[in-house]
Steps between C-alpha positions, in 0.01 A plus 500: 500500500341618177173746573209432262300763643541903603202615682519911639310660755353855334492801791824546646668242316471567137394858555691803693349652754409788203337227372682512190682161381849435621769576255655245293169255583365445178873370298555300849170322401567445122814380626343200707247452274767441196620196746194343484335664874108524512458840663186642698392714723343383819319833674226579678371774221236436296543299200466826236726687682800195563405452117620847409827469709496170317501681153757750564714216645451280124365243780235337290441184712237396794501745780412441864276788618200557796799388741447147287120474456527594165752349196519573176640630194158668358279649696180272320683202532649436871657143587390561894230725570402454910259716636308677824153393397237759472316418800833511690647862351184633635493382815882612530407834401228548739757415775751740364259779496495506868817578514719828366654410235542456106425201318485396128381240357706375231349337241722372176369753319434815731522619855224580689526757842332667731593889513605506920761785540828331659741807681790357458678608144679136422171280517325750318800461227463097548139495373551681169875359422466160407230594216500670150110624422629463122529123559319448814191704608449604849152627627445653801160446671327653835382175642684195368288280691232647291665445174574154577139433576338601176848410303634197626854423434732211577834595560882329472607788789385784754733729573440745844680782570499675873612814605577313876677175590257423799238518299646276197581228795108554638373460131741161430428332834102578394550333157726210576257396836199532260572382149642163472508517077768780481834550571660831642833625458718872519795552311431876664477620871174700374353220220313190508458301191230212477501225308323189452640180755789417373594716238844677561828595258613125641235300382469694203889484382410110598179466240750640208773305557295213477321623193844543338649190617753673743552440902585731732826407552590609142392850557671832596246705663592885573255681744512770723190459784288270774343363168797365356652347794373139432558485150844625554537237787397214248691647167844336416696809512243745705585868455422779777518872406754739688187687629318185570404456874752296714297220512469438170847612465627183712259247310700549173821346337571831344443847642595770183480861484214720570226576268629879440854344446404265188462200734333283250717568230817448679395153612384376237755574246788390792325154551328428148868608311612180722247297357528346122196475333255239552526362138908477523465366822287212381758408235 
């Protein structure tokens, strides 16, 4: 089977848990790409800060970010851009706010949050990681409800942190029995993310493929999280991290090292030096 298509999940895939690119990464990519291998990310990061992963990479294709609401290789010029409607990110937020917790807004552009103090160290961490205020603003705000009302904004993802489990299972129950427009998912045991019905790394890796003319079943898909379950499920050769979680462990063909052990690189250079490149193997 020849793979048209290498698609990488970002946090705990691509990344250490330092946060700092796996070694050897970037020449394992140049490497696929030389045999004719679309590359992208697939995360649920905002779009500017996938894109700057993206540069370091020399990834200059479409990426999948929002957890697949929003694709693109330009941050003007997106080929899906699905949204929480105004109305809808508002009402959300006024739910959320009855409940202890963090939650930002992310739009495409910049986060928006409202300043509750969480105890625990790790989710406090979580809110502030996944953004660079060089490339993507956060603002803090008392009352986000507030905000919201003279600032409306409609949103790709809303992300909500909690200091307590109980409480993140009384705040998802609340939203999933009360909003039938959104879908909610963790990847966390203290983190919800929200997303508009339907959206999800799945459906998203879907929407390129078909904008690039390739299925599923010519994909390899490395992920390490709940997220990337399905996609790994549906990918022709579906990779699983060695510090995945056992279920997603047993849903893929291929279970590699860990993300602090290179994982991604040793993979994909084992498998892709297997593989001639697409051009000779048209011939």
């Amino acid at each position: 089977m020849f793979y048209r298509l290498l698609a990488l999940n970002v946090d705990g895939t691509l990344l250490r848990s330092n946060g700092r690119i796996q070694k050897g990464v970037k020449e394992a990519i140049d490497y696929v790409k030389q045999r004719g291998v679309y590359t992208t990310l697939v995360t649920n990061r905002n779009f500017p800060a996938a894109k700057k992963v993206a540069k370091a990479l020399r990834m200059e294709g479409i990426l999948v970010t929002h957890g697949g609401g929003f694709i693109a290789s330009s941050l003007d010029h997106p080929i899906i851009n699905k949204r929480i409607s105004e109305e809808r990110t508002f009402n959300l937020v006024q739910v959320l706010e009855n409940f202890n917790c963090n939650i930002r807004v992310l739009h495409e552009r910049y986060s928006l949050g409202n300043r509750v103090h969480l105890q625990n160290n790790l989710v406090a961490r979580a809110v502030i990681v996944s953004g660079d205020p060089l490339f993507y603003p956060m603002q803090f705000v008392e009352s986000l409800g507030d905000t919201l009302r003279d600032y409306p904004i409609s949103t790709p993802k809303i992300n909500v942190y909690f200091s307590d489990k109980e409480e993140m299972e009384r705040a998802r129950n609340t939203i999933a029995h009360s909003f039938e427009e959104i879908d909610v998912y963790s990847d966390d045991d203290l983190q919800l993310d929200i997303v508009p019905k339907g959206v999800s790394k799945e459906t998203g890796l879907e929407l390129l493929g078909k904008y690039l003319g390739v299925e599923y079943h010519e994909m390899v898909v490395i992920g390490d999280s709940y997220s990337d379950l399905k996609m790994i499920e549906r990918a022709g050769l579906g990779v699983a991290m060695g510090n995945a979680p056992t279920e997603v462990k047993r849903a893929a063909n291929w279970v590699t090292r860990s993300n602090d052990q290179n994982g991604v690189t040793y993979m994909v250079m084992s498998h892709f030096r297997k593989q001639l490149s697409i051009t000779n193997s048209d011939k």
